[in-house]
C-alpha positions as a Markdown table, in Angstrom:
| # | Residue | x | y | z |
|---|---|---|---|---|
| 1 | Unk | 9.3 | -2.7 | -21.2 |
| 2 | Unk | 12.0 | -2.2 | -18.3 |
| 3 | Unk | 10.3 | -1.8 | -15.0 |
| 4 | Unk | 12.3 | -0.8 | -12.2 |
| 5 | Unk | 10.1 | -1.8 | -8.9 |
| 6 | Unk | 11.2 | 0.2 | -5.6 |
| 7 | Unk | 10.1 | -1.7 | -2.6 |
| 8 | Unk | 10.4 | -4.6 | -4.4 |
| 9 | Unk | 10.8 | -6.7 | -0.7 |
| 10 | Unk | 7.0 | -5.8 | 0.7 |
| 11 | Unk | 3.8 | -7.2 | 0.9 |
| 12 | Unk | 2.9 | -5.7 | -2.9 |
| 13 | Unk | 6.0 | -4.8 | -4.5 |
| 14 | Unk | 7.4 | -8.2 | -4.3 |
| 15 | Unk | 4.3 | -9.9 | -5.8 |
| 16 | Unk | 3.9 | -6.6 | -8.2 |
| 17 | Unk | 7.5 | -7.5 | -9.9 |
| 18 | Unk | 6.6 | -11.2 | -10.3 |
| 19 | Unk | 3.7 | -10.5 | -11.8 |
| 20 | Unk | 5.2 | -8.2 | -14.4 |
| 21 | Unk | 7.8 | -10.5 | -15.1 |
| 22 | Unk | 5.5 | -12.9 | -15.1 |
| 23 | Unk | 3.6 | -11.2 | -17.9 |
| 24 | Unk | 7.4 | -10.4 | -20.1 |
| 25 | Unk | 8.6 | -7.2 | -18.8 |
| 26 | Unk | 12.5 | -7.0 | -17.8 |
| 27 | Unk | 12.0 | -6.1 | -14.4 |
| 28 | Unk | 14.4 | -4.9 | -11.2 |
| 29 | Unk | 13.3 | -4.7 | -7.9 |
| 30 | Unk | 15.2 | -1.9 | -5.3 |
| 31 | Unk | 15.0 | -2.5 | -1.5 |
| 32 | Unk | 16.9 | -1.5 | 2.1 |
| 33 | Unk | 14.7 | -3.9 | 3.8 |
| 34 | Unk | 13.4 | -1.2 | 6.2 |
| 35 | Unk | 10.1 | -3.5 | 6.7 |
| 36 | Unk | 12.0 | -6.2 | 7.7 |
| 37 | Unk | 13.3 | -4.0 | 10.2 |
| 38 | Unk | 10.7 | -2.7 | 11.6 |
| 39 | Unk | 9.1 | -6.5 | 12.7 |
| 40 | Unk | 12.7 | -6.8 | 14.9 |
| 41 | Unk | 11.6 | -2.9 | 16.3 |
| 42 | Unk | 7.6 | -4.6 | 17.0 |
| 43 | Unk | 8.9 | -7.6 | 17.7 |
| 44 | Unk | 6.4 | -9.5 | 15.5 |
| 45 | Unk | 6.6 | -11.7 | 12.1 |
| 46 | Unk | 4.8 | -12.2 | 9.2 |
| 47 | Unk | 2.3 | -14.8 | 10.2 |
| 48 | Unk | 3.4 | -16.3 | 6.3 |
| 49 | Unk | 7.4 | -16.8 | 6.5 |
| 50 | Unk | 8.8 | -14.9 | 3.8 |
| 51 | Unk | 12.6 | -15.9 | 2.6 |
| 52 | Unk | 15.5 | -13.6 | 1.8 |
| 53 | Unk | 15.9 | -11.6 | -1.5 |
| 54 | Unk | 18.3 | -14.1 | -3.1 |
| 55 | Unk | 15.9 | -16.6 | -2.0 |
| 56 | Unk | 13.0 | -15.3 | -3.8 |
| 57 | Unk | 15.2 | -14.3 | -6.8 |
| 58 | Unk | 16.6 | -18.0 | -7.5 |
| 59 | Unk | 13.4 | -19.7 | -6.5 |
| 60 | Unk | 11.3 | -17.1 | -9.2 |
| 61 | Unk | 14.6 | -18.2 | -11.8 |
| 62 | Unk | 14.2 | -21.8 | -11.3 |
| 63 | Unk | 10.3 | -21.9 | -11.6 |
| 64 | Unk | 9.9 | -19.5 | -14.8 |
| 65 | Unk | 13.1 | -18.8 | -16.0 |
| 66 | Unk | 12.8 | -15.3 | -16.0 |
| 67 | Unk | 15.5 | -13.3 | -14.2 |
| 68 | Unk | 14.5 | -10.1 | -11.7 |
| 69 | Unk | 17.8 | -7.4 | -11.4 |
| 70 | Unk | 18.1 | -6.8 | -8.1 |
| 71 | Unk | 19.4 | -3.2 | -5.9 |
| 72 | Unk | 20.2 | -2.7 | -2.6 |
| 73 | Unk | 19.9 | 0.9 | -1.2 |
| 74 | Unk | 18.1 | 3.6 | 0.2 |
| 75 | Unk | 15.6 | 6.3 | -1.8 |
| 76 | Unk | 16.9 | 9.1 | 0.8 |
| 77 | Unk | 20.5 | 8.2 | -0.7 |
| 78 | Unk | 20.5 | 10.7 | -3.3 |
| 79 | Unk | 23.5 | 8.7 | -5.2 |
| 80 | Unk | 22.0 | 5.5 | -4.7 |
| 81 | Unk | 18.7 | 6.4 | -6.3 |
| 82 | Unk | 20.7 | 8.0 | -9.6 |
| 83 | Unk | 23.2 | 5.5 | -10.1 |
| 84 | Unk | 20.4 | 3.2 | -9.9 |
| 85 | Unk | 18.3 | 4.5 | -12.7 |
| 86 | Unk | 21.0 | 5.6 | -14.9 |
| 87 | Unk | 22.7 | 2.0 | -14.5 |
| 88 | Unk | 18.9 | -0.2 | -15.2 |
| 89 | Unk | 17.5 | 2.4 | -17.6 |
| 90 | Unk | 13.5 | 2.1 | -16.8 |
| 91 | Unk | 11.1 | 2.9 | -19.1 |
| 92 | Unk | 8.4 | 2.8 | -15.7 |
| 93 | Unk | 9.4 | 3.5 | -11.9 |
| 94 | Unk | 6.8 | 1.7 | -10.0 |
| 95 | Unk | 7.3 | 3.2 | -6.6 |
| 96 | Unk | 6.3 | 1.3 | -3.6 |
| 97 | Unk | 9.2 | 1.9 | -1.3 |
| 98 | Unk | 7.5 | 4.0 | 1.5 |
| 99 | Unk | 6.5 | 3.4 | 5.3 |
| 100 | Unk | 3.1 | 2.5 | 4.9 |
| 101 | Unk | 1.5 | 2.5 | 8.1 |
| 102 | Unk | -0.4 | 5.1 | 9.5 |
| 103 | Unk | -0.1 | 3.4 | 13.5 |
| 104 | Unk | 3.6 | 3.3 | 12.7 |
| 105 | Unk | 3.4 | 6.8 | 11.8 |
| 106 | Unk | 1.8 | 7.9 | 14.9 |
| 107 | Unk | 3.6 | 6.1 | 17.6 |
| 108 | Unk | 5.6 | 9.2 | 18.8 |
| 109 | Unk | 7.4 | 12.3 | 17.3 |
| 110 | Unk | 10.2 | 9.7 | 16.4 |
| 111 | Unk | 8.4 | 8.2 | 14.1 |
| 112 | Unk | 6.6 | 10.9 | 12.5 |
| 113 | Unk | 9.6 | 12.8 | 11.7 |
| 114 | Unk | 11.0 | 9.2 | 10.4 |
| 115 | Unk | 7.9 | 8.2 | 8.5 |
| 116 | Unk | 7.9 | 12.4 | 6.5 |
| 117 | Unk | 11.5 | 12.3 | 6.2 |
| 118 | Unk | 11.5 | 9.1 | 4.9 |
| 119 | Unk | 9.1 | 8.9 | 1.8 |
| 120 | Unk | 8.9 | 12.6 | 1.4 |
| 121 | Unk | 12.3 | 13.0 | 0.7 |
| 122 | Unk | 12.6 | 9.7 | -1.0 |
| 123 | Unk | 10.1 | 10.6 | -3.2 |
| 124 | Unk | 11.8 | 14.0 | -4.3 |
| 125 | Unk | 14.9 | 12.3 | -5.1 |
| 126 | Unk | 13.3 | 9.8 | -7.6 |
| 127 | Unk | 11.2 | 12.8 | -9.5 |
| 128 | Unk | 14.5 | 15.1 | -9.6 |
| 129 | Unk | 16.6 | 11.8 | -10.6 |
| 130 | Unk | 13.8 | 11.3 | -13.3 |
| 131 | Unk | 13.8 | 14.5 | -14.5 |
| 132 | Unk | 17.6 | 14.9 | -15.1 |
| 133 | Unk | 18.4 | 11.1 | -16.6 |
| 134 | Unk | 15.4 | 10.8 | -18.3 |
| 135 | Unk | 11.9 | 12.7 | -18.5 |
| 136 | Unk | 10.6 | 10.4 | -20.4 |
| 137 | Unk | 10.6 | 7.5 | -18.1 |
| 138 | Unk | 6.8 | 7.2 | -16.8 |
| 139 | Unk | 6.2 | 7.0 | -12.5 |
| 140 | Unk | 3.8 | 4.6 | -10.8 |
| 141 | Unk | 3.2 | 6.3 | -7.6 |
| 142 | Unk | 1.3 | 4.3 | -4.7 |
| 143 | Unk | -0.4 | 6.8 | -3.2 |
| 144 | Unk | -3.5 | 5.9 | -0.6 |
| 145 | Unk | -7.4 | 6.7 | -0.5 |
| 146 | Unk | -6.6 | 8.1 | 3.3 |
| 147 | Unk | -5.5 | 11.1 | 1.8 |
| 148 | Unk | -9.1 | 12.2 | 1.0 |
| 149 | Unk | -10.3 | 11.5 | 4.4 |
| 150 | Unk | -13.9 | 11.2 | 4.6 |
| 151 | Unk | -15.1 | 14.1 | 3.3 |
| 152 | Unk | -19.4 | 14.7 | 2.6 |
| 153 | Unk | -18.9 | 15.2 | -0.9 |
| 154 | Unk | -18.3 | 12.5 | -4.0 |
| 155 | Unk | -14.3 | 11.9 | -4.2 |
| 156 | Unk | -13.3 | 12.5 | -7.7 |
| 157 | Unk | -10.4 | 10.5 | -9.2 |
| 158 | Unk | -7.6 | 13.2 | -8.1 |
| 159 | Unk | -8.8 | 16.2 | -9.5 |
| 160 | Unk | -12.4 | 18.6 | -8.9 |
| 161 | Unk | -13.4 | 21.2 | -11.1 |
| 162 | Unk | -14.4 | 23.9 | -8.7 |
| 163 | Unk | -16.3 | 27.4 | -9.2 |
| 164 | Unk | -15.9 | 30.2 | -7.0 |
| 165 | Unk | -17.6 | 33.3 | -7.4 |
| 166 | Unk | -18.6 | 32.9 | -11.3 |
| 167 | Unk | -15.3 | 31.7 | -12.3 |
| 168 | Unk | -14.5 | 27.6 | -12.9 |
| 169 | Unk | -10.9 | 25.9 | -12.5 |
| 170 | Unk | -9.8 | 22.3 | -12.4 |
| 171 | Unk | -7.8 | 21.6 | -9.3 |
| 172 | Unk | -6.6 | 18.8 | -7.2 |
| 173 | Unk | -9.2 | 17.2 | -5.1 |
| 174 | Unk | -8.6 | 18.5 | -1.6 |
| 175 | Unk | -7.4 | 16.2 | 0.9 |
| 176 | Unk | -7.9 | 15.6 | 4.6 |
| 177 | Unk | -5.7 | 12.7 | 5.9 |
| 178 | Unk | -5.5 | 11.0 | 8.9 |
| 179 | Unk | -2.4 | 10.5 | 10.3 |
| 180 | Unk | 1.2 | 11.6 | 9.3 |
| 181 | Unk | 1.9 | 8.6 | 7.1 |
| 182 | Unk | -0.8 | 10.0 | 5.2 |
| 183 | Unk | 0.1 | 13.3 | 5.3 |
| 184 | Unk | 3.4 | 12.3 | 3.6 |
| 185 | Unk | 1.5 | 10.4 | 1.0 |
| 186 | Unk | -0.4 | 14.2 | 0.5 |
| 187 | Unk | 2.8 | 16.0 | 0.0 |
| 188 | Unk | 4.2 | 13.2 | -2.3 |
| 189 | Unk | 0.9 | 13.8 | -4.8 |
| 190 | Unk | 1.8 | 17.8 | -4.8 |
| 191 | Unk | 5.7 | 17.0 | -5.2 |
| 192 | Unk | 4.6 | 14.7 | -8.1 |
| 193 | Unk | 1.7 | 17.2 | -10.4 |
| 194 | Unk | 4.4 | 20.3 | -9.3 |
| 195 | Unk | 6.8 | 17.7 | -11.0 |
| 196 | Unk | 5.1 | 17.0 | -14.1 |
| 197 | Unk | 3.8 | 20.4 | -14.4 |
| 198 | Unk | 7.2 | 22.3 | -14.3 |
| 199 | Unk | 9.5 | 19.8 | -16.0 |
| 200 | Unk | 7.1 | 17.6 | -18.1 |
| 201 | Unk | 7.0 | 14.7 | -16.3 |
| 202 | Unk | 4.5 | 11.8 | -16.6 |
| 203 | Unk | 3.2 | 10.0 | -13.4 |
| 204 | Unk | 0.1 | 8.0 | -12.4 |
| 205 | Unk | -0.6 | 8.5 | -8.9 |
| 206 | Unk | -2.7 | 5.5 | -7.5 |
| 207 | Unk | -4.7 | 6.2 | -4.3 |
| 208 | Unk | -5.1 | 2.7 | -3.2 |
| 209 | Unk | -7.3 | 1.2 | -1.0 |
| 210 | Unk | -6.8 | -1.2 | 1.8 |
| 211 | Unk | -5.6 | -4.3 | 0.0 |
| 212 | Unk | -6.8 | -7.9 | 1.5 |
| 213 | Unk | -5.6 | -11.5 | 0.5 |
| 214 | Unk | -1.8 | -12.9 | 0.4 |
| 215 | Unk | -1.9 | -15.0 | -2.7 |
| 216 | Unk | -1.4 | -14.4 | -6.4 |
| 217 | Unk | -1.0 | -16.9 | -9.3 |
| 218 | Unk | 2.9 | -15.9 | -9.2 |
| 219 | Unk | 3.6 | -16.3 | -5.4 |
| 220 | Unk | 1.8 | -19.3 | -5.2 |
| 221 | Unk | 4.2 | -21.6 | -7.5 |
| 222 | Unk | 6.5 | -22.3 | -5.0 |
| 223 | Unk | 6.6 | -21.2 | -1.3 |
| 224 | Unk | 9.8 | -19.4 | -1.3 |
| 225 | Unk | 8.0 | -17.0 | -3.4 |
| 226 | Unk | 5.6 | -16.1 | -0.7 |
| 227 | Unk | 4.8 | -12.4 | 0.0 |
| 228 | Unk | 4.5 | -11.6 | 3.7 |
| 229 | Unk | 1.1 | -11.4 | 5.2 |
| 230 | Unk | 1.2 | -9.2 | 8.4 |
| 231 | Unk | -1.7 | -9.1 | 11.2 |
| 232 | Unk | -0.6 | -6.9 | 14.2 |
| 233 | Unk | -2.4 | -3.8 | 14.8 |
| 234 | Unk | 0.2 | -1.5 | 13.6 |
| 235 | Unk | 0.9 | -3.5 | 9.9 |
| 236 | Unk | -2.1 | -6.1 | 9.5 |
| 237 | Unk | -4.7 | -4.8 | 7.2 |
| 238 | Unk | -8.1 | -4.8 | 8.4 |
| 239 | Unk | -9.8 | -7.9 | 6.6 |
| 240 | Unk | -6.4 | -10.0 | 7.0 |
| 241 | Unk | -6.2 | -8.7 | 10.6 |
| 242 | Unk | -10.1 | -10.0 | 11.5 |
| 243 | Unk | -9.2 | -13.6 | 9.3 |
| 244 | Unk | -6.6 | -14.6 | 11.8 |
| 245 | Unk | -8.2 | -13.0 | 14.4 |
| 246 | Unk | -11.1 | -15.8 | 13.9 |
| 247 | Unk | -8.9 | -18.6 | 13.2 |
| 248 | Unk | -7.4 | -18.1 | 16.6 |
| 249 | Unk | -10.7 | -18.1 | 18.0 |
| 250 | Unk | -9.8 | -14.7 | 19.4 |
| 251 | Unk | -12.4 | -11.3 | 19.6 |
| 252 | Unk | -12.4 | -9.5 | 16.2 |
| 253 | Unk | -11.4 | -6.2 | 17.3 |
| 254 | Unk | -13.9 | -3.3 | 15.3 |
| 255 | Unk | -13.0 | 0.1 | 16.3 |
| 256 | Unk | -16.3 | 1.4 | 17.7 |
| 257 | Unk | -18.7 | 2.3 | 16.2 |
| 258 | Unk | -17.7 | 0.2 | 13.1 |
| 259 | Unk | -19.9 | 2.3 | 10.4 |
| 260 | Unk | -16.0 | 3.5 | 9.4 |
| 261 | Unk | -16.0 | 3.1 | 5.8 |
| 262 | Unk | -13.3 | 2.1 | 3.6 |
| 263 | Unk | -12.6 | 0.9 | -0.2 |
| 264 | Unk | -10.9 | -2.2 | -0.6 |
| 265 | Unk | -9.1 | -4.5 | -3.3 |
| 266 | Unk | -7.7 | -7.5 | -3.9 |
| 267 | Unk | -4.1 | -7.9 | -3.9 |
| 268 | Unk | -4.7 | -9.7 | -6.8 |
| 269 | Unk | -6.2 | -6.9 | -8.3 |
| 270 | Unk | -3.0 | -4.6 | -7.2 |
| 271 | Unk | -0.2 | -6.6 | -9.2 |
| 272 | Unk | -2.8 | -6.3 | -12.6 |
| 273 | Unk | -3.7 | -2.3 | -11.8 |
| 274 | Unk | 0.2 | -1.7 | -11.8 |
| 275 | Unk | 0.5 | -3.9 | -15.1 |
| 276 | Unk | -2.1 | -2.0 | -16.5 |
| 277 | Unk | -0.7 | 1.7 | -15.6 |
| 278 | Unk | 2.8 | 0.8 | -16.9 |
| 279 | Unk | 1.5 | -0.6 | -20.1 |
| 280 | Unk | -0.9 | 2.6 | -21.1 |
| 281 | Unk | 1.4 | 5.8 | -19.7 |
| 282 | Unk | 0.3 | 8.9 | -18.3 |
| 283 | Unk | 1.5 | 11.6 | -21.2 |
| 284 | Unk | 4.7 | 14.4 | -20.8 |
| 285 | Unk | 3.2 | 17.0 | -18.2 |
| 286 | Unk | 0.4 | 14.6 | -17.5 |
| 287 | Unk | -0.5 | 14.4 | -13.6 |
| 288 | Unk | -2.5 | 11.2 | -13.6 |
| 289 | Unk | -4.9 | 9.9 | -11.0 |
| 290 | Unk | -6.6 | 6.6 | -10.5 |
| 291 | Unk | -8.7 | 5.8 | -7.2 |
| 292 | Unk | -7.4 | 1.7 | -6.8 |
| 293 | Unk | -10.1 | 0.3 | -5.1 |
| 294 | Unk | -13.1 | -2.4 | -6.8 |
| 295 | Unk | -15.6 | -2.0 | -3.5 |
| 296 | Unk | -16.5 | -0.1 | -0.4 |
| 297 | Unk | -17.3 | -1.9 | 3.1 |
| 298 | Unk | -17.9 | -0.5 | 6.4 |
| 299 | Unk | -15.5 | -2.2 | 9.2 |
| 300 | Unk | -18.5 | -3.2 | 10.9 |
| 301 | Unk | -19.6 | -5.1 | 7.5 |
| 302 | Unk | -16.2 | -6.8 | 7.5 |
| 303 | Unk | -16.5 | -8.4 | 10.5 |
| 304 | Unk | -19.4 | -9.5 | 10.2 |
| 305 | Unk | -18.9 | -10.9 | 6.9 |
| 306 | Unk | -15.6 | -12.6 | 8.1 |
| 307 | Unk | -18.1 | -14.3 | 10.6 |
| 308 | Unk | -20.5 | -15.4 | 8.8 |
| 309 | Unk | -17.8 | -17.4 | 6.3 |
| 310 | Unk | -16.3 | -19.0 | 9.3 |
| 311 | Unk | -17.3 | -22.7 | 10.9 |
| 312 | Unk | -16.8 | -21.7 | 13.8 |
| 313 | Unk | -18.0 | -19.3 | 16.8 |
| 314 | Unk | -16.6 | -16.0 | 15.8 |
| 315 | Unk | -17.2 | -13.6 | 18.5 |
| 316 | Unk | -17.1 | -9.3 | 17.9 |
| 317 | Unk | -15.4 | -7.0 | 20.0 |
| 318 | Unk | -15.9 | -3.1 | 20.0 |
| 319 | Unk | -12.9 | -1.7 | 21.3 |
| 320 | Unk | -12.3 | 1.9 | 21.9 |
| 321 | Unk | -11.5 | 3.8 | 18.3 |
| 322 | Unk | -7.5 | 5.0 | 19.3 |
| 323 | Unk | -7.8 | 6.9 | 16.2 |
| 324 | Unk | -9.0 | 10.4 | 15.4 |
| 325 | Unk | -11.9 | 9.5 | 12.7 |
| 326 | Unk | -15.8 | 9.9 | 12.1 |
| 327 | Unk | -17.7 | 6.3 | 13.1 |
| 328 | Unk | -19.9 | 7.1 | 10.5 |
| 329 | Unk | -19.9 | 9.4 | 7.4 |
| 330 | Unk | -20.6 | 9.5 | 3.5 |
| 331 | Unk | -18.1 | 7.4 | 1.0 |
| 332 | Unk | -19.0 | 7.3 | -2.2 |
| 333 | Unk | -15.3 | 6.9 | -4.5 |
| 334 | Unk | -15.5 | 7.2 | -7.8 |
| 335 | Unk | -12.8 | 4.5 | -9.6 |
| 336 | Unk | -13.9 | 4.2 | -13.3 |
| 337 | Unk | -10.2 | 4.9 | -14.9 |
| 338 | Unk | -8.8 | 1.8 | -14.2 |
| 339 | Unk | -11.8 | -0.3 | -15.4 |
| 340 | Unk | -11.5 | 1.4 | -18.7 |
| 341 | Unk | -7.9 | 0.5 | -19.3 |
| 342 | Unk | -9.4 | -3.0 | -18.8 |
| 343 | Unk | -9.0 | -4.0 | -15.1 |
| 344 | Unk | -12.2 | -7.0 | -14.5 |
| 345 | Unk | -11.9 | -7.1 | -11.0 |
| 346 | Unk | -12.0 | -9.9 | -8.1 |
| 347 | Unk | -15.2 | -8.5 | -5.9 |
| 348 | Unk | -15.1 | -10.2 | -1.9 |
| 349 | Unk | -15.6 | -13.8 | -2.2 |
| 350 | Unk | -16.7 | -16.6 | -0.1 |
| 351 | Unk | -13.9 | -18.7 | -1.7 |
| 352 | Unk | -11.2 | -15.8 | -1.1 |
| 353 | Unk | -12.5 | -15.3 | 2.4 |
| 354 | Unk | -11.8 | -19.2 | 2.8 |
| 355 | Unk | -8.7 | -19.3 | 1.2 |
| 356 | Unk | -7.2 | -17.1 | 3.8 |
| 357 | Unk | -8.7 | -19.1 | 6.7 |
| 358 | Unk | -6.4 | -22.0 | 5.1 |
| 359 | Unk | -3.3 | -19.6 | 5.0 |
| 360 | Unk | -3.5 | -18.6 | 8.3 |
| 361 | Unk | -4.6 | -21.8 | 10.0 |
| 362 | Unk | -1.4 | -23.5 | 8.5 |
| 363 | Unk | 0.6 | -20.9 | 10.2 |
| 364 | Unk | -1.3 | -19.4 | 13.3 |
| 365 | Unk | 1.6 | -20.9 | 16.0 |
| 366 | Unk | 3.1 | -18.1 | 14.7 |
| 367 | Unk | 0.8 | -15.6 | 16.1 |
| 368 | Unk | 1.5 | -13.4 | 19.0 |
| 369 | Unk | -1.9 | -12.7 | 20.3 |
| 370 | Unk | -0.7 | -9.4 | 22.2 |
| 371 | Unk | 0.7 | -7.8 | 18.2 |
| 372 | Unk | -2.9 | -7.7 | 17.8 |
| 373 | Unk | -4.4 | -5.6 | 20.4 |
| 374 | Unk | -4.1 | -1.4 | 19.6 |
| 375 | Unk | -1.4 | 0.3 | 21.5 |
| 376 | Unk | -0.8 | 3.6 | 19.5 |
| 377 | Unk | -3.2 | 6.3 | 20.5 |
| 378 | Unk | -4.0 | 9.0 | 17.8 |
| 379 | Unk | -4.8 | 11.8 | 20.6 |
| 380 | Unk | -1.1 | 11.3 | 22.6 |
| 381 | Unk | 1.2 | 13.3 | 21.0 |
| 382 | Unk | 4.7 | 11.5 | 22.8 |
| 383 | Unk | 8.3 | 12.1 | 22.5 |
| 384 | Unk | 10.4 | 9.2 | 22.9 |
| 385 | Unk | 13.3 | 11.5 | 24.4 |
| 386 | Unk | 11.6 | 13.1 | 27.1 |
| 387 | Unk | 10.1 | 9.2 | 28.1 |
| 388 | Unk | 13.8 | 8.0 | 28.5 |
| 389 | Unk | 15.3 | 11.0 | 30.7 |
């Protein structure tokens, strides 16, 4: 199968397209290196150093002899993203190539406007350069569980059958996000099923949830193949974040009250759910929804967790929540789709959790303490113009 992987430089889509060429596909990746970029705009690094695109490309060539294509451009270039999938011909877009942070997203009207602009329209111009070079190619769409919110009512793999006054219909599950980078992943799912249900399109949409760990059995056979492993408050995900956080011997930070709930899965568990999606397709017209996560935790329950797998004094700090969110509230997700197309998941581990310790102990005098602290407040609406006259 030819896999075209867009966002093919991140945190997933770089080990995503080893592992699929790992497992025989032909496989291109597409980048502009926009999250590259934005650790010069923070001013922070990966805690793991991560080496350039040719890097990676020769390093995966020399240790498997399997050859990745390789684009450079922008989704919002409507030629780009054409000439690109006329010119590699995929039989699956996997599309990762999206800001992905909701701080990011709520920093200041700046970049709000960027974060919309930037995967909304993105997103159109893959579905409408799908739907004129070839509806049969199938899209992988990483979508997020923050578009459901929290709501008090079971959350249904992407669709709800309703009934309203004596009469029944199946509809998409509605969504309450949390921030504007998850409002843009909202509006990519309605672009998408409005897609597939005009022009016959087939897409898997996968509401992923926050994904821990930094290793898979590709990235881990030489380290110019590493994948980047962020801690900051704006990019670090939550478990990663509160692993460093301890090595350093610094506060884990829990937004108070900590009973916030979230599902979570393995990243090596990402790479296989992608694998798994391309290999079985959605059919022509065929909206398709998969909830990515293998287990729920509270960010209180992290923590603590975290803690109790260190040797060491690990001390909790409940910081003021600079989000807009309920401290405690019903979760209950249900993610059976994936399971039956055969995914036998990696549930949190004592050995994972220890296994990250060692990553970023090897590289914590590359931590900027301050990168970890919150700065973006959810309930300041700011405009970057008016702060500079």
């Amino acid at each position: 199968m030819r896999i075209l992987v867009l966002g093919g430089d991140g945190y997933l889509g770089w080990p995503t397209a080893l592992h699929l060429s790992d497992c025989g596909h032909e496989v291109a990746v597409a980048d502009n290196y926009a999250r590259r970029g934005y650790d010069h705009e923070m001013g922070v690094e990966s805690l793991v150093p991560i080496e350039s695109m040719q890097v990676r490309l020769d390093a995966w060539r020399e240790v498997s002899g399997k050859t990745i294509k390789h684009y450079y451009g922008d989704l919002v270039d409507d030629h780009f993203t054409y000439e690109m999938i006329a010119d590699f011909r995929p039989d699956t877009i996997v599309h990762f190539a999206e800001q992905r942070a909701a701080p990011y997203s709520m920093i200041d009207r700046k970049h709000a406007v960027y974060t919309q602009h930037n995967n909304v329209v993105g997103n159109l111009n893959v579905l409408f350069a799908i739907q004129e070079i070839d509806p049969e190619i199938h899209l992988v769409k990483l979508g997020t569980m923050g578009e459901y919110g929290t709501p008090n009512i079971d959350i249904e793999e992407g669709w709800l059958e309703v009934t309203h006054n004596g009469r029944t219909d199946r509809m998409l599950y509605p969504k309450k996000p949390g921030s504007f980078y998850h409002l843009s992943k909202v509006h990519d799912s309605h672009n998408i099923e409005f897609a597939c249900r005009i022009w016959g399109l087939r897409a898997t949409d996968l509401n992923q949830g926050v994904v821990y760990g930094q290793e898979t059995p590709q990235t881990v056979r030489d380290p110019r193949l590493s994948t980047r492993f962020d801690y900051d408050a704006i990019f670090g995900t939550v478990l990663n974040r509160f692993v460093i956080q301890a090595v350093l011997g610094h506060p884990l930070t829990v937004y108070s009250p900590g009973g916030q709930t979230r599902g979570m899965i393995d990243i090596r568990d990402t790479v296989e759910c992608i694998r798994l999606a391309a290999e079985t397709p959605a059919d022509r017209g065929e909206f398709r929804v998969f909830n990515q996560i293998t287990e729920s935790y509270s960010v209180g329950e992290i923590a603590k967790t975290i803690a109790n797998n260190f040797d060491g004094q690990v001390e909790i700090e409940y910081v003021d929540n600079p989000r807009v969110e309920q401290g405690e509230h019903y979760y209950n997700v249900k993610h059976t789709g994936l399971v039956e197309l055969g995914l036998q998941p990696h549930l949190l581990s004592n050995t994972l959790i220890e296994s990250l310790f060692a990553v970023a102990d090897k590289h914590k005098h590359r931590v900027d303490l301050s990168a970890m602290r919150p700065t973006v407040n959810w309930r300041k609406a700011s405009n970057p113009l008016r702060e500079e006259e």
